[in-house]
LUMLUMDO-716046 format. One record per residue (C-alpha): residue in one letter; x, y negated, z. Coordinates in steps of 0.5 Angstrom, whole numbers, plus 500, padded with zeros to 3 digits. Each point is the difference from the previous one (the first is absolute). Layout:
<rs>
aXYZ ...
</rs>
This chain:
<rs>
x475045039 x503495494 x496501494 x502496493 x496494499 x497503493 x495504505 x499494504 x494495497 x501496507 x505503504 x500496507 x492503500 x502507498 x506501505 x495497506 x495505498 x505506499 x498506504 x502508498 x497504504 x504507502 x494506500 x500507502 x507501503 x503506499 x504503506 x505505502 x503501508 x507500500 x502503507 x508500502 x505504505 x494506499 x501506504 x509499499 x502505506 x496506495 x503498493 x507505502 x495507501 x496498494 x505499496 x503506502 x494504499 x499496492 x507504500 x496507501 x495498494 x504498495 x500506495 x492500501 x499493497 x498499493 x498494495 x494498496 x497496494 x499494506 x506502504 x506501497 x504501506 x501505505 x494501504 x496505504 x493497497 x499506497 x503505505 x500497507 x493495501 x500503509 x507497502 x495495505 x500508504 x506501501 x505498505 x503493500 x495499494 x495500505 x503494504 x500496494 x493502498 x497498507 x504493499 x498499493 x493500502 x501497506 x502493496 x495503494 x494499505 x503493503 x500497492 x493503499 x497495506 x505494497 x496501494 x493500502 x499507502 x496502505 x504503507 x495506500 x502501492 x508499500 x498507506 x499503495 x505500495 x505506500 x506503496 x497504494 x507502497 x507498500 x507501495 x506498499 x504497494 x508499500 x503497493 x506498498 x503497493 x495501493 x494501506 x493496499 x493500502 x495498495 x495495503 x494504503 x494500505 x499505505 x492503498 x497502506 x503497505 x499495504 x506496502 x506503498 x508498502 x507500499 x506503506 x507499498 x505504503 x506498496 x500494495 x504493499 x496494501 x504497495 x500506495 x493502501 x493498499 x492502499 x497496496 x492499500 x496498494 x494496498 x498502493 x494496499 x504494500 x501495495 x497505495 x499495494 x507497501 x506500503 x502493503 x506497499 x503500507 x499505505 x498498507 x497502506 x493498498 x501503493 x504506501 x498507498 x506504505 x501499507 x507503502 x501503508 x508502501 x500508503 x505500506 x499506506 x495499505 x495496496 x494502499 x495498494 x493501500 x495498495 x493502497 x501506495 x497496495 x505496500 x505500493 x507502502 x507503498 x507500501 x504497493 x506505497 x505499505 x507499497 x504502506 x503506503 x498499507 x494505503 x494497502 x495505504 x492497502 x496504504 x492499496 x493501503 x493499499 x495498505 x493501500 x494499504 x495505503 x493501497 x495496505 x492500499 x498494498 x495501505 x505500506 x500492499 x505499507 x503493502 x506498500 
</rs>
């Protein structure tokens, strides 16, 4: 890391004891080629669905948010839903949970938002959920993306430069099959898209099951 030397009264000693320290990460599961063979009967039952969808202050596409929350017990869905959780629980133990915890995770409700040209999704958590995520039926790697914020960064002042260790947007591009988990407080939205072709993302959130405190089980 360069620095100009008005900053540096000794710069050899300065550069030898240099050291920044990355704390408290923030992660997202990205799983890819998720539940391919279904994508064909989901989008044809998403076309049964499309004049029950509708629109809110958050979401300003297309989105069965308010009007379809179960699609995880319908046909097709379900099998999605299964695989959801399956790699959901496999993120949980990646990240320190407990094997006999990341059981206890289960699908809470499920959606689905389809957009197109002048559609965007203000930046939002999830309240009550546990994990949450984003399924893509149809989208365009190059064209479309989520994005996921930290709004506690750089509160003060904005740097001159962006970069990995300063940047206040991480980017993920959508394309069929990924998978995208990440916890319900987490900041994320979709920017204005400028584009005419249609993106379709299945959404869910995930909770866990209520365990006495006094039921201390082991791993």
């Amino acid at each position: 890391m360069a620095y100009s030397k008005s900053f540096r009264p000794d710069a050899t000693s300065f550069e030898e004891e240099l050291c920044i320290h990355e704390m408290f990460p923030k992660v997202v599961c990205r799983h890819d080629n998720i539940g391919l063979d279904l994508i064909p009967g989901m989008l044809e039952m998403v076309e049964e669905f499309r004049d029950q969808t509708a629109g809110n202050k958050t979401l300003y596409v297309n989105s069965t948010h308010s009007t379809i929350e179960t699609l995880h017990r319908l046909p097709v869905f379900k099998d999605l839903a299964a695989e959801i959780i399956r790699v959901a629980r496999g993120f949980m133990v990646e990240y320190g949970y407990a094997n006999h915890r990341a059981s206890d995770l289960f699908m809470a409700g499920m959606w689905f938002n389809h957009s197109s040209k002048g559609n965007f999704i203000f930046p939002h958590i999830h309240h009550g959920g546990f994990l949450s995520c984003a399924y893509y039926l149809k989208a365009d790697p190059e064209k479309h993306e989520v994005l996921f914020h930290d709004f506690h960064k750089n509160i003060q002042e904005e740097p001159a430069e962006f970069n990995a260790r300063n940047s206040e947007v991480f980017a993920i591009p959508c394309k069929p099959g990924r998978l995208v988990i990440f916890h319900s407080d987490q900041p994320h939205g979709v920017p204005l898209q400028v584009h005419e072709d249609e993106k379709i993302v299945v959404a869910c959130n995930m909770i866990l099951k209520n365990v006495p405190k006094d039921q201390g089980r082991m791993a």
